[in-house]
VEXTOR-630959 format. One line per 2 residues: number of its first residue (from 1); their letters; for each residue x, y, z of C-alpha. Coordinates in Angstrom, 2 decimals, always signed. Each point is the difference from the previous one (the first is absolute). Example, Ala and Ser with C-alpha at 12.3 -4.5 7.8 and 13.67 -1.06 7.14 Angstrom:
<recs>
1> AS> +12.30 -4.50 +7.80  +1.37 +3.44 -0.66
</recs>
This chain:
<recs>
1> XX> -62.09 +115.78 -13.77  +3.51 +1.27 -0.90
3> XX> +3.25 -0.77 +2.20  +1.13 +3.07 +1.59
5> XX> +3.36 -1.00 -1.21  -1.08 -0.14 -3.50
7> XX> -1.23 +3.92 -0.57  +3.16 +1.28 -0.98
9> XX> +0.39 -2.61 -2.87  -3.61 +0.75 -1.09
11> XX> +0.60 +3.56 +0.12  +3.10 -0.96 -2.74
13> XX> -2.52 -2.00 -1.53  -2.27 +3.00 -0.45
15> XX> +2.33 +2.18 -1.22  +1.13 -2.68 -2.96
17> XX> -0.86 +1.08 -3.85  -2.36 -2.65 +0.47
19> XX> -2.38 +1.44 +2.20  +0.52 +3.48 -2.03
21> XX> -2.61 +1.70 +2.52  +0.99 +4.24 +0.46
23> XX> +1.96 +1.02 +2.92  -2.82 +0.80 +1.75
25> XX> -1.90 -3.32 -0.58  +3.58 -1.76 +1.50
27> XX> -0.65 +1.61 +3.09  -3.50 -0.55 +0.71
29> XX> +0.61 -3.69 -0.90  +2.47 -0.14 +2.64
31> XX> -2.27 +1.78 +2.53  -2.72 -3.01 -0.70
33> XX> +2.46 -2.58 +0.57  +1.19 +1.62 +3.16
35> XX> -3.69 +0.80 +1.19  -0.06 -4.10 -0.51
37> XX> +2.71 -1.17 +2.41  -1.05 +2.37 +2.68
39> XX> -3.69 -1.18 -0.13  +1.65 -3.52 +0.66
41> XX> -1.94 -1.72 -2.75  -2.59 +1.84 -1.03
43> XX> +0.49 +0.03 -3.84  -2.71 +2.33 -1.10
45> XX> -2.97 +1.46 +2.43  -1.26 -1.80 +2.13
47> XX> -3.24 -1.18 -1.98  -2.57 -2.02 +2.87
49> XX> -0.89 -3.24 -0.94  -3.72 +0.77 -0.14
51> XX> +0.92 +2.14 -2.69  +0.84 -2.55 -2.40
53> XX> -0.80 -3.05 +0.97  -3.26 -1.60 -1.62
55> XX> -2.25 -2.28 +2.14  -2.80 -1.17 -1.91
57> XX> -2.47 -2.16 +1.98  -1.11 -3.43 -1.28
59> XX> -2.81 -1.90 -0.68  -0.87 -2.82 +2.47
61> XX> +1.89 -2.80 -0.53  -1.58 -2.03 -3.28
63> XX> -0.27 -3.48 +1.95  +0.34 -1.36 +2.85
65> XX> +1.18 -3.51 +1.28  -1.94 -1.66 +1.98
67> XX> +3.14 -2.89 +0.90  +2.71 +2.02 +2.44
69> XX> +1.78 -2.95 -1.07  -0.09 +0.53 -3.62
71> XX> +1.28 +3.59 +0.69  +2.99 -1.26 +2.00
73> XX> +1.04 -2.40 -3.05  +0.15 +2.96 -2.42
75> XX> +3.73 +1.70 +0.28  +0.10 +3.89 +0.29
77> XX> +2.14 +1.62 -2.42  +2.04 +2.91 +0.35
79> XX> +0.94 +1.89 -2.97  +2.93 +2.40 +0.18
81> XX> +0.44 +2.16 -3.15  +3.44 +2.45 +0.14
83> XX> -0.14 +2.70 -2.70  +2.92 +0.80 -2.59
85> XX> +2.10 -3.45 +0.98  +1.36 -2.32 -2.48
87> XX> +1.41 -3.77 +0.59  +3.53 +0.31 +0.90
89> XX> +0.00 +2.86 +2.88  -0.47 -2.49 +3.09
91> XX> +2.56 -1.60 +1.98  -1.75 -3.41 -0.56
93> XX> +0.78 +0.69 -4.01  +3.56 +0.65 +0.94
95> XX> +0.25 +3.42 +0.01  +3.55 +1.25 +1.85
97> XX> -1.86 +3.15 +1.67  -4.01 -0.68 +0.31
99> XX> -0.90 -0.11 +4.07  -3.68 -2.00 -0.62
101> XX> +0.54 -2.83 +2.72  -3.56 -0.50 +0.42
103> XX> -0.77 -0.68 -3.46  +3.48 -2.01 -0.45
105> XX> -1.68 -2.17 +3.07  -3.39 -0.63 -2.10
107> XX> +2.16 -1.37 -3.08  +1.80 -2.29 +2.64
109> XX> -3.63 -1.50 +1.08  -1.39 +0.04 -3.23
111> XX> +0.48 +0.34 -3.96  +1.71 +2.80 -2.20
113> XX> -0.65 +0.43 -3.76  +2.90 +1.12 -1.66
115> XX> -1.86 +1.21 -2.89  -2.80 +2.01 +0.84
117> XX> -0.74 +2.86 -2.35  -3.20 +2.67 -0.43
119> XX> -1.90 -0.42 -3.01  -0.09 +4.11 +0.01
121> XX> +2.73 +2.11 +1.98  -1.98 +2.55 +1.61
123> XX> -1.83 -0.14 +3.05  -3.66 +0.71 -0.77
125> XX> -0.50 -2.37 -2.69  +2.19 -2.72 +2.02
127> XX> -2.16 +0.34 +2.96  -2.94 -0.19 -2.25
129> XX> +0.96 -3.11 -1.55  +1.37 -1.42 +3.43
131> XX> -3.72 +0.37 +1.15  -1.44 -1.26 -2.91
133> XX> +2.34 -2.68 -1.65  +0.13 +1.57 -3.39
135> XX> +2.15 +1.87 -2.14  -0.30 +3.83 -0.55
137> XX> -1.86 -0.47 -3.04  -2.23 -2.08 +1.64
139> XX> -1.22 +2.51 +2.62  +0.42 +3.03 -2.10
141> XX> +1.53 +1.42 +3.07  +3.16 +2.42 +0.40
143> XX> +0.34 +3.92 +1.06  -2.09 +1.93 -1.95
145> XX> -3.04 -2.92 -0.21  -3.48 -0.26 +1.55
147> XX> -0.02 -1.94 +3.33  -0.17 -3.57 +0.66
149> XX> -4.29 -0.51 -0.44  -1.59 -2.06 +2.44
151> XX> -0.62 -2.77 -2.73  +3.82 -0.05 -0.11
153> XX> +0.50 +0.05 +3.99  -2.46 -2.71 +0.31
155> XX> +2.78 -2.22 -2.14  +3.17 +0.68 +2.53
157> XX> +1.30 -2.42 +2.32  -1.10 +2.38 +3.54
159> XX> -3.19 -0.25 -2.01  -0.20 -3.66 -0.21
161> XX> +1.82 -0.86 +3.64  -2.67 +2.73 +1.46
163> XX> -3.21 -2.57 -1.52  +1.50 -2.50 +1.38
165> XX> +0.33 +1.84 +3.69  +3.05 +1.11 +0.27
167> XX> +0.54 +3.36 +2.00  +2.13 +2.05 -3.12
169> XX> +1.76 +3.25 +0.37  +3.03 +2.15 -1.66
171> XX> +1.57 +2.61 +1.70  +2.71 +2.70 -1.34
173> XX> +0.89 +0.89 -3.56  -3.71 -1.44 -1.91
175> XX> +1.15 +1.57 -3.33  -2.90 -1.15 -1.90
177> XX> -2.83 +2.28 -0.43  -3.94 -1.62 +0.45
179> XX> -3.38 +0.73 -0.93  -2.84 +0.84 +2.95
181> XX> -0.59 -3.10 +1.77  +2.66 -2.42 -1.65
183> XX> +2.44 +0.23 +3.23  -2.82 -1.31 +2.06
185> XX> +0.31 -3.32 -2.34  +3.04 -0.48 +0.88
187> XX> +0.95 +1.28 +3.20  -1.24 +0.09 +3.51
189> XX> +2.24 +2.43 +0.74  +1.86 +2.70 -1.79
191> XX> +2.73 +2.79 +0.97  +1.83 +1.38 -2.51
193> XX> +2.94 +1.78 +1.15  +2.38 +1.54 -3.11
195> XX> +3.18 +1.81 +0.57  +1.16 +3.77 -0.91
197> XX> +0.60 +0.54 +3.01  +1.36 -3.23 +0.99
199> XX> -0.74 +0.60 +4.00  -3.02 +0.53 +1.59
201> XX> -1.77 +0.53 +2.82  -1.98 -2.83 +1.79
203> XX> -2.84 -0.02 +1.55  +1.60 +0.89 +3.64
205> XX> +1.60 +2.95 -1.88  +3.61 -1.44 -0.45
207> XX> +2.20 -0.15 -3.39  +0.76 -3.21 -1.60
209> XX> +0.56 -1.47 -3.12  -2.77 -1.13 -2.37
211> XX> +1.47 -2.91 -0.39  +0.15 -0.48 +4.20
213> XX> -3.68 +0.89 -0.38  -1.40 -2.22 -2.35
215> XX> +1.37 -2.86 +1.86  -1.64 +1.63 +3.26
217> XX> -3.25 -0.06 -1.86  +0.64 -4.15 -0.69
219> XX> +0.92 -0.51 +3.13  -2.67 +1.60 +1.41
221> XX> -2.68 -2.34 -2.82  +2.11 -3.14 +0.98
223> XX> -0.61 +0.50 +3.42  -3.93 +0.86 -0.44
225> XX> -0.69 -2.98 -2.12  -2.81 -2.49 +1.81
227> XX> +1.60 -3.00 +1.15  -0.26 -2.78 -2.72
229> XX> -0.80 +2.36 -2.64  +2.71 -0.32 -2.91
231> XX> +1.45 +3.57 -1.41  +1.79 +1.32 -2.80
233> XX> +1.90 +3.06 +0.18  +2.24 +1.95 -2.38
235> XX> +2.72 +2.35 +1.30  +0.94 +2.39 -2.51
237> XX> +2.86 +2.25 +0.86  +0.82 +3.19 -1.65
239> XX> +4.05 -1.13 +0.31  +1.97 -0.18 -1.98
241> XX> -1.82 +2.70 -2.52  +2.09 +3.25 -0.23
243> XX> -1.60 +3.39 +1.28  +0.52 +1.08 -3.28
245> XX> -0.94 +3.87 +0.92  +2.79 +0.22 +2.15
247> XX> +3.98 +0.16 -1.59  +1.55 +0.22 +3.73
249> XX> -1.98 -3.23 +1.60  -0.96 -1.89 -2.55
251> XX> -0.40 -3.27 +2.24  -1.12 +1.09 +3.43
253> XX> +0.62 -3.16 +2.40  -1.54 -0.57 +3.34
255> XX> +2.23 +0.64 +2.82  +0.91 -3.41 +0.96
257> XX> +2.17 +0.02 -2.91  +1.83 +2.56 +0.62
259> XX> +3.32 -1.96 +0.97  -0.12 -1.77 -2.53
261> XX> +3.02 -0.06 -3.13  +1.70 +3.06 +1.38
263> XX> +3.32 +0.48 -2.05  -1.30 -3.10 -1.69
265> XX> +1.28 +0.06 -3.63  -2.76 -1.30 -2.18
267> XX> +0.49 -2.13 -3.47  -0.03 +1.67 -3.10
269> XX> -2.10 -0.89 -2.91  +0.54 -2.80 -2.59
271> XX> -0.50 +2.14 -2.33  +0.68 +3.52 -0.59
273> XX> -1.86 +2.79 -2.46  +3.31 -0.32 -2.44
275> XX> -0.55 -3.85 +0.17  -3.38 +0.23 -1.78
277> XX> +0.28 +3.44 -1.75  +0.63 -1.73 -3.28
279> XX> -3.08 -2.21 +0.22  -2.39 +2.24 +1.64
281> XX> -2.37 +2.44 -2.99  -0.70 +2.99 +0.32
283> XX> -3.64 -0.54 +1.42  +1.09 -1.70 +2.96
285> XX> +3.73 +2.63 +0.45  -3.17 +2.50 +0.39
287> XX> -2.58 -2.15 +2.42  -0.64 +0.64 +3.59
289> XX> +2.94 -2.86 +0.60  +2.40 +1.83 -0.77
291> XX> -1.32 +3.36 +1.21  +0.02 -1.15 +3.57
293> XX> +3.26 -1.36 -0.44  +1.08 +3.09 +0.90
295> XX> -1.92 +0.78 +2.63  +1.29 -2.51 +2.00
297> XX> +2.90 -1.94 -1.24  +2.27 +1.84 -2.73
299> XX> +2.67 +1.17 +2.59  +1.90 -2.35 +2.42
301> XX> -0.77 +1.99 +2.94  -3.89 -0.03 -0.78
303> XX> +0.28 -3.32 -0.95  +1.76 -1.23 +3.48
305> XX> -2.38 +1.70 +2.15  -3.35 -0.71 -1.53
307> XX> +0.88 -3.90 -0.48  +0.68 +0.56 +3.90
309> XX> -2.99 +1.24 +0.63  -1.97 -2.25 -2.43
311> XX> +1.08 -3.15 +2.17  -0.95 +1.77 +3.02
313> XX> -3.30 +0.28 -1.04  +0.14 -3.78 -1.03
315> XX> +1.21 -0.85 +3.26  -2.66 +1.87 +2.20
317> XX> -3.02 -2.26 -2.49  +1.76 -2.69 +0.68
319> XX> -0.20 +0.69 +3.81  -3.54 +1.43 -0.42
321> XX> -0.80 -3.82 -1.49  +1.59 -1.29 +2.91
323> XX> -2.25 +1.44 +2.66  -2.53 -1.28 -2.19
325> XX> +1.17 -3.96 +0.36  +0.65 +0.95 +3.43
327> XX> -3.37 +0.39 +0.88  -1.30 -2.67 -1.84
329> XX> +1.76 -2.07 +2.15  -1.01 +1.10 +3.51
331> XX> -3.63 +0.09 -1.47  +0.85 -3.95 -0.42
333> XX> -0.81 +0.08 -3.61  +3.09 -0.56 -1.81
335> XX> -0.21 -3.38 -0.54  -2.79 +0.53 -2.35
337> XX> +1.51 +2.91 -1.56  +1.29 -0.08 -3.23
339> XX> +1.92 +3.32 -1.40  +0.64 +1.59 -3.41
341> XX> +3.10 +2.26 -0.54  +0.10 +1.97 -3.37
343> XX> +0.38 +3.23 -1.91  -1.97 +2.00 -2.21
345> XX> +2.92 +0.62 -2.56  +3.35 -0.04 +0.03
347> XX> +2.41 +3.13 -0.40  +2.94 +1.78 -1.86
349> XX> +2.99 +0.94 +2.68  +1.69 +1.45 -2.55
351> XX> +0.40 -2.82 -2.31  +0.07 +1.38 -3.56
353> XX> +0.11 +3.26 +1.20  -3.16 -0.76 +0.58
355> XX> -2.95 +0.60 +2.88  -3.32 -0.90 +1.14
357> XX> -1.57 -3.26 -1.84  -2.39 -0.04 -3.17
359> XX> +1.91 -1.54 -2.64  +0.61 -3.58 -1.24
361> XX> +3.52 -0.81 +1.97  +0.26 -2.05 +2.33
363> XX> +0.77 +2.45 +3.23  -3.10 +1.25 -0.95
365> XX> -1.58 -3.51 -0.03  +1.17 -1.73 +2.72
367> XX> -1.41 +0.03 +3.25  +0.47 -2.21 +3.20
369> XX> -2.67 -2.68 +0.64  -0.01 -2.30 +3.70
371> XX> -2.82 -2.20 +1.12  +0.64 -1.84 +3.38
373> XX> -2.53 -2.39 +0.99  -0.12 -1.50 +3.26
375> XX> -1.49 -3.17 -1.14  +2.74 -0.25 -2.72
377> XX> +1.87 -3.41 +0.31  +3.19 +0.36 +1.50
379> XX> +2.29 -0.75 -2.49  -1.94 +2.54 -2.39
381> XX> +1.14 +3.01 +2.09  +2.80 +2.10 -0.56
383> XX> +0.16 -1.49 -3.71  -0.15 +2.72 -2.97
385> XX> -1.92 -0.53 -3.40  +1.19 +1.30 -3.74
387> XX> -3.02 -0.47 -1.41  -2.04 +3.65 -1.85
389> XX> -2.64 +1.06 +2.40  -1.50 +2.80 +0.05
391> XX> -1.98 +2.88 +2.30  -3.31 -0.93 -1.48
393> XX> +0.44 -3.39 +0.77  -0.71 +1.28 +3.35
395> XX> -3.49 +0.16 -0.38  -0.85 -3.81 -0.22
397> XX> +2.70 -0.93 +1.81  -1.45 +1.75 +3.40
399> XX> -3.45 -0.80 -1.36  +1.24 -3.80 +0.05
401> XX> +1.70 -0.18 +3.25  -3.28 +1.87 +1.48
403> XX> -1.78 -3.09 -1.47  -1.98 +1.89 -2.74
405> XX> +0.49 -0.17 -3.43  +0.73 +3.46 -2.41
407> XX> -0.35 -1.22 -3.32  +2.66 +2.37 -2.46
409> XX> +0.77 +0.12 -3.62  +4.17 +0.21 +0.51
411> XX> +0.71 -0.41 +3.24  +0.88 -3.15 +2.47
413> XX> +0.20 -0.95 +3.41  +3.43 -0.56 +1.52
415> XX> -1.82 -2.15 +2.68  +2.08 -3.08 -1.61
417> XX> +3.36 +1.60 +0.61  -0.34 -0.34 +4.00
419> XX> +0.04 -3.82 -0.40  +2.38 -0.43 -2.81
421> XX> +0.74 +0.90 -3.73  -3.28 +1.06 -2.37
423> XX> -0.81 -2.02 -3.06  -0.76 +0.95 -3.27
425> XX> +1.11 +4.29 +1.19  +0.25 +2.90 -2.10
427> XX> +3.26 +0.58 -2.09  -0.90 +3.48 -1.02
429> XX> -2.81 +2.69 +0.59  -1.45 +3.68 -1.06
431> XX> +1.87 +3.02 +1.76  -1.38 +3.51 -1.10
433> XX> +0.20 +3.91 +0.73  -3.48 +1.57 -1.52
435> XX> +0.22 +3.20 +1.81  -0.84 +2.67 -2.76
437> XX> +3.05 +2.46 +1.18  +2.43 +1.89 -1.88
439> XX> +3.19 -0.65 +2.15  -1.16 -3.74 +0.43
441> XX> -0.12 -1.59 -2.99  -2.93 -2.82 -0.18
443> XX> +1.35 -2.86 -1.18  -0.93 -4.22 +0.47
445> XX> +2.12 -3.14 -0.47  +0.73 -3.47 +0.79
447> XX> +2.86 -1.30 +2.45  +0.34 -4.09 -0.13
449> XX> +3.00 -1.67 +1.87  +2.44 +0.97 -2.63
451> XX> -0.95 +3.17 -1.82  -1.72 +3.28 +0.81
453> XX> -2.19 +1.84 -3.28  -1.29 +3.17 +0.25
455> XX> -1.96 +2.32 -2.12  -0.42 +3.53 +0.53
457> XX> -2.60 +1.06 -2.02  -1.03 +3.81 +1.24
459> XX> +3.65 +1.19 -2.44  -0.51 -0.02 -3.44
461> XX> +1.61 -2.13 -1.12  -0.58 -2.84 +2.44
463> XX> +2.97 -1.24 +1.28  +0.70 -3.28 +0.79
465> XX> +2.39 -1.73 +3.20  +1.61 -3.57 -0.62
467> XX> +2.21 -0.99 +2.99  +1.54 -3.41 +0.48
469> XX> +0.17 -0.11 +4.01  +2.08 -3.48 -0.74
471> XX> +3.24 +2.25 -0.92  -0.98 +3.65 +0.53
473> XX> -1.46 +0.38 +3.68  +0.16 +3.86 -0.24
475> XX> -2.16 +0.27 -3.34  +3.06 +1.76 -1.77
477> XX> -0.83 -1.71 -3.46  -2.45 +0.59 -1.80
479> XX> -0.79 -2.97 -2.42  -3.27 +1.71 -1.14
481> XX> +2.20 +1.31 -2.85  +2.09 -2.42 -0.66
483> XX> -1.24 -1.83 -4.04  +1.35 -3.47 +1.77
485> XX> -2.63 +0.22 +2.52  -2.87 +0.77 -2.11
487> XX> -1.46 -3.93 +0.69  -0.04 +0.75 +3.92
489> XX> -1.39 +3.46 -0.49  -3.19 -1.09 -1.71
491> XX> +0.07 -2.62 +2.53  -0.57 +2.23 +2.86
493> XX> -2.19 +2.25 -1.82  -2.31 -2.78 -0.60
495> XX> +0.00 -1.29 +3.87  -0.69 +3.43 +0.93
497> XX> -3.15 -0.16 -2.00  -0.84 -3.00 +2.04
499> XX> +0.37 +0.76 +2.95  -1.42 +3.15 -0.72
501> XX> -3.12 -1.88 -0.81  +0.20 -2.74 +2.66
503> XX> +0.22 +3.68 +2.79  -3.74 +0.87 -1.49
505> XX> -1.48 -2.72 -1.18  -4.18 +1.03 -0.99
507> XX> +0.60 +3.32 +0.18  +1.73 +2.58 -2.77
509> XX> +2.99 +1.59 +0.51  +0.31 +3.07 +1.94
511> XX> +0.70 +2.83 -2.07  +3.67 +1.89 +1.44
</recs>
């Protein structure tokens, strides 16, 4: 969806050396992005729901209580997982522009981890290991692998919660591929909704946002669940993700947004591409990062109006999260409700002249993490923790507050954080990029409280990343090659090897 008001700068922006397209190419993009505004939201063709959205049936539920009351003891849990969104774009982590009141209102009533990273910055192996608890190694997972095997599935939290008879379902953006029969482990219910096009018809025939409908479809589950019966649902939007196949609306927002940051100037970068030009090899001057860069960021006019549009699409999850709380309250169940707010990976807006996600800095990282807990002591809520936590610490931690146990090699439950400080916590862990791809390059490395290490090992010769975060908060130095730091190097290559071993433990390595 693209202002009206905002075609005649796009048209300048198509004609820019950037785009480079031939005259005639010019015009037909500026035909599509008319055709857009005219169709009042409809960013591609209009695609019917039934056309891509997946709904696998499930087995009968695994067991079943015979105590109502020991049903209404056990909390549902509401998951809500927003694509492409790292830690600092919310109005709760004191961003100036963000519109996420909904979300801002779960930090008040609950707790906020200021340091919650991915262990892999993509979204298929993230989701994997959110599932699963483990590390990318681990499951062997990422584009380009065999599914998740029922073996595997039988190991994931849904899995777990589902034995222990919950009612479990995910609805949107899945983004994991399974094998025959290992959805049914987990999941009572199932509808996978993906963008490209990001609106859709529903089942009474009208367009809306995927986003809009996966939090129909859990709605609709929350509202079907028997009385006394616990559930456990993940909403998985497709915002923020870019519709990467299309230069003109590159984040399509629901309508609801619409009003939102007109003639709103947005902040520029930290960091700009000649910032980190003299630190940045050739391998990664060549990678997909900085490819996109100019596909949606490299001129201040592009720049302006996709930011714009990127927190419009924000805005319209965070909305499409409120209707789900909403209804969780006039179904009288929010009292025993505890939520989960959180991100797949985080995401280059141009830092470093960079975009997308994948490598080892900490935009790419980062991503928000809320848990509000109704039956969190009062003087616990609203309170933020600095401790590392993780997405795979996910896993245990719903597996825990379900009152199951998920037994994993690396990962913990944050569980302990809703009534106070955790002992004895992590003070570094394994982050990784496996992805055998060209413009990508695999690489895997340690990030502790102070330093970040990284090792990308697909160039020859491997090249190594030292970063003090202490002093140099924008990884501009590089103390990898620095003689002086040659003690702290081997340092980090040797906790790398631990923790590479502590991610897998009985099991060899998975060959890259």
């Amino acid at each position: 969806m693209v202002d009206v008001a905002e075609l005649l700068i796009l048209r300048q922006v198509i004609d820019s050396p950037s785009m480079n397209p031939t005259f005639l190419s010019r015009w037909c993009l500026l035909f599509c992005a008319v055709f857009v505004c005219i169709a009042s939201g409809l960013s591609a063709q209009v695609v019917p729901a039934a056309a891509n959205a997946e709904v696998e049936p499930a087995l009968p539920n695994q067991k079943q209580l015979n105590q109502e009351q020991s049903n209404q003891e056990q909390p549902n849990i509401v998951l809500f997982l927003i694509d492409d969104i790292r830690n600092d774009v919310l109005g709760c982590a004191g961003h100036p522009v963000a519109h996420t009141p909904v979300i801002d209102s779960l930090a008040e009533r609950g707790v906020r981890f200021t340091n919650a990273f991915v262990t892999t910055p993509i979204c298929a192996a993230s989701r994997a290991s959110i599932l699963t608890g483990l590390h990318e190694q681990a499951t062997g997972y990422t584009f380009g692998s065999p599914p998740l095997s029922v073996e595997t599935c039988q190991q994931t939290y849904p899995a777990a919660l589902r034995r222990a008879g919950y009612r479990t379902a995910i609805f949107g953006k899945v983004g994991v591929s399974f094998a025959p029969g290992a959805r049914n482990v987990m999941f009572d219910e199932v509808v996978a909704i993906s963008r490209n096009p990001y609106f859709r018809q529903d089942v009474q025939g009208n367009l809306r946002h995927v986003d809009d409908l996966a939090a129909d479809h859990a709605i609709e589950f929350i509202r079907r669940v028997e009385a006394n019966t616990p559930f456990c649902v993940s909403v998985s939007f497709n915002g923020t993700h870019a519709e990467d196949g299309d230069k003109i609306d590159q984040f399509p927002y629901p309508p609801s947004a619409a009003g939102l940051f007109l003639n709103q100037q947005m902040p520029e970068p930290r960091i700009s591409w000649e910032d980190a030009r003299a630190i940045t090899p050739s391998f990664l001057a060549d990678s997909l990062n900085r490819s996109r860069y100019f596909w949606r960021w490299d001129t201040p006019i592009k720049y302006q109006i996709n930011m714009r549009n990127y927190f419009r699409l924000l805005a319209g999850v965070d909305a499409a999260i409120g209707r789900v709380l909403e209804v969780i309250e006039q179904e009288g169940k929010a009292k025993n409700t505890i939520v989960i707010v959180t991100g797949d990976n985080g995401y280059f807006m141009g830092e470093r002249g960079f975009a997308g996600k994948w490598s080892h800095y900490e935009p790419s990282l980062r991503v928000p993490m809320i848990m509000t807990d109704p039956r969190q002591p009062p003087d616990q809520r609203g309170t933020t923790r600095d401790a590392l936590v993780l997405n795979i610490d996910l896993a245990p931690t719903i597996a825990e507050l379900g009152g199951v146990d998920l037994p994993t090699p690396a990962s913990r439950s944050l569980v302990s954080f809703l009534q106070g400080e955790a002992t004895g916590w992590r003070d570094g862990f394994l982050c990784e990029h496996r992805w055998a791809r060209t413009d990508i390059p695999r690489w895997e490395g340690v990030r502790t409280e102070h330093f970040m290490y990284a090792r990308y090992d697909a160039v020859v010769p491997a090249f190594e990343f030292l970063h003090d975060l202490r002093v140099d908060r924008d990884q501009l130095i590089n103390l990898a090659i620095d003689p002086a730091r040659g003690a702290l190097l081997e340092s980090m290559r040797g906790r790398l090897e631990e923790l590479r071993a502590k991610a897998m433990p009985n099991s060899a390595l998975r060959e890259p």
